[in-house]
C-alpha positions, 0 to 999 in steps of 0.5 A: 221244632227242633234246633239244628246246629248251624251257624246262625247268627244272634238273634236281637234280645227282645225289644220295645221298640221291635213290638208290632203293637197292633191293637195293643198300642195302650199297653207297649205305650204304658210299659215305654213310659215306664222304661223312658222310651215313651215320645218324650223320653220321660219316665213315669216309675209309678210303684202301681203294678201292671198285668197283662193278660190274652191268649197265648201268641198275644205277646205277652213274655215279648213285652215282659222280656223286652222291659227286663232288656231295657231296663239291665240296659240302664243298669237295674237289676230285675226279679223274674219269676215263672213256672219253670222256676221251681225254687224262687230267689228271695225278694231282693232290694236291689231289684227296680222291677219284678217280673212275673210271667205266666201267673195261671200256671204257678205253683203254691210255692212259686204263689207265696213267693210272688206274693212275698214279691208285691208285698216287698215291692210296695214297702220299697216302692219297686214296680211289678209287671205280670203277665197271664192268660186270664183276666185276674178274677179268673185266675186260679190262684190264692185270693190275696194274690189274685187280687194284687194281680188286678188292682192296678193296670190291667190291659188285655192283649190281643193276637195280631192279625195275619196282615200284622205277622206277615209286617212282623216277618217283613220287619225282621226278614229286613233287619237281617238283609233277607229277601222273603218273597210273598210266596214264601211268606204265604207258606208260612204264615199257612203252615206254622205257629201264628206265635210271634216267637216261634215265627221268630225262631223259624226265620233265624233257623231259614237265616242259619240254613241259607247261610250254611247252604249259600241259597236263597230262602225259597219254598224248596229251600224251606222244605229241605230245611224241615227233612233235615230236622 
């Protein structure tokens, strides 16, 4: 879906605390011990890495992106490595954490230097959290990749279900003071990407809309917004 230029208001940086867990409970109580967000507000920085793998609309950038987020709020400096990134930086000892998202899809290039990263990060004690589309014996990388992918926690992901996108959408919808009614709920949730970001994406777009257009986010007002893409 196309951007239009309106003005909208900034969408929140992805947040823990902001992730519907769903069946994916284990995995966001993990990573908040790990940033100090857990019940007790203890940390736990084990240097064991830990991958995330599911389908795509899982949730698995979110989470990557929500630590990297809570982690520069404490004041760290992060590694980020994915296939965009055609020429990755050196391993830096700066960083208290790297993270690697969507391993599956690297280059040898952006392999070696992933592999280069968990090498350093165990010399220096530095955590990696990864993220794929595959468990790690599925992956079609180098082995000694792979393999360093997998040898620490492993959780896998699954895709929230419609009830649980349709709590995300009221959650969000709540946060920005908009009303969406079940019909208008209904209708997207039957039409668009069942991906948690591009959900996302869709709502601040129907925000920035209604604002410009000073009308209630209703179907009529979804389908002027989508003729004028």
């Amino acid at each position: 879906m196309k951007q239009i230029a309106l003005d909208i208001a900034i969408t929140p940086p992805p947040a823990l605390a902001s992730f519907l867990p769903g069946p994916n409970a284990a995995a966001l109580d993990h990573l908040k011990l790990w940033v100090g967000e857990g019940r007790s507000g203890a940390t736990l920085r084990s240097p064991v890495p830990t991958y995330l793998w599911g389908e795509s609309a899982s949730g698995k950038s979110y989470l990557l992106k929500a630590v990297r987020e809570a982690l520069r709020d404490q004041g760290g400096e992060v590694g980020w490595l994915d296939p965009t990134i055609h020429e990755p930086p050196e391993f830096n000892p700066h960083w208290v954490a790297v993270m690697l998202d969507n391993v599956q899809a690297y280059s040898a290039v952006q392999q070696h230097a992933a592999f280069n990263y968990f090498v350093n990060a165990q010399t220096e004690q530095r955590w990696i959290l990864a993220a794929g589309t595959l468990p790690p014996a599925d992956l079609q990388l180098r082995d000694d990749l792979r393999t360093r992918l997998g040898w620490g926690h492993v959780f896998a992901l699954q895709v929230l279900t419609e009830a649980e996108r349709r709590a995300v959408l009221r959650q969000e919808a709540d946060a920005r003071g908009i009303f969406l009614g079940d019909d208008v709920m209904d209708f997207i949730l039957a039409r668009f990407s069942r991906d948690l970001n591009s959900l996302m994406q869709l709502l601040q777009q129907l925000d920035g809309y209604s604002l410009a257009t000073k009308r209630a986010i209703t179907i009529p007002l979804v389908k002027s917004m989508l003729e004028s893409l």
